[in-house]
C-alpha positions, 0 to 999 in steps of 0.5 A, spaced: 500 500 500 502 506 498 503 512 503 496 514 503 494 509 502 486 507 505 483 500 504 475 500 506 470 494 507 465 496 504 459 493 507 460 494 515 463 501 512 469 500 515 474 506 512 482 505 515 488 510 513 494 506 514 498 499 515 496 499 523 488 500 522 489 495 516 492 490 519 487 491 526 481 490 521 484 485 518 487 481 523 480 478 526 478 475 520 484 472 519 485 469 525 477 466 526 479 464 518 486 462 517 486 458 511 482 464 507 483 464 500 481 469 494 481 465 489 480 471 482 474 469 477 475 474 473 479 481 472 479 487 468 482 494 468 481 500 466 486 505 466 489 505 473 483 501 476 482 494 476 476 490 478 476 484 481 471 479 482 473 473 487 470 467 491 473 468 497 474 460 501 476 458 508 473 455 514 471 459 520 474 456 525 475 461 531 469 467 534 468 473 530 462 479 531 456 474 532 459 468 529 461 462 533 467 457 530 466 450 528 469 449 521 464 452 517 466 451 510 466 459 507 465 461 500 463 468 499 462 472 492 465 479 492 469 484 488 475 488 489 476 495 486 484 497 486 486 504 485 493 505 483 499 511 482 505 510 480 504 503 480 503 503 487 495 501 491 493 507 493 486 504 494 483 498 496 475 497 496 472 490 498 465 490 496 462 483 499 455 480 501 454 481 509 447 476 508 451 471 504 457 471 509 452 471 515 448 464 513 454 461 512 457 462 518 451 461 522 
């Protein structure tokens, strides 16, 4: 990520500005969701964005928000829209479906 840089998860409205923020909003996820994978189905860009639709995959294996691990498998569609300048991230919005995630891991 560039300096500058943001990174926002879109459907909880998260918005963080720096690799610290980044990585406290990430961490959670990624400890409750170890084995995360974002496997890339399709991309296009434009210019200096690009756009990249995935199926996220993995199990939730720890707590997280109201959710109680227990090994549920996890495969989520999203998007991502990447901004660069100069060849460096500048933004990262990741666009993904609350409701699909929450009956999933439910």
């Amino acid at each position: 990520m560039a300096p500058g840089g943001v990174h926002e998860d879109v459907p909880p409205g998260r918005f963080n500005v720096n690799p610290d923020e980044i990585n406290a909003a990430l961490c959670p996820f990624f400890g409750a969701v170890p084995d995360a994978q974002w496997r890339q189905d399709h991309r296009m860009v434009a210019g200096n964005a690009v756009v990249v639709r995935y199926t996220l995959t993995g199990h939730l294996v720890k707590d997280i928000g109201p959710f109680t691990g227990r090994g549920q498998t996890i495969s989520s569609p999203g998007m991502f829209v990447l901004t660069f300048v100069d060849g460096l991230l500048m933004s990262a919005r990741d666009y993904w479906d609350p409701v699909e995630f929450a009956a999933q891991a439910a």
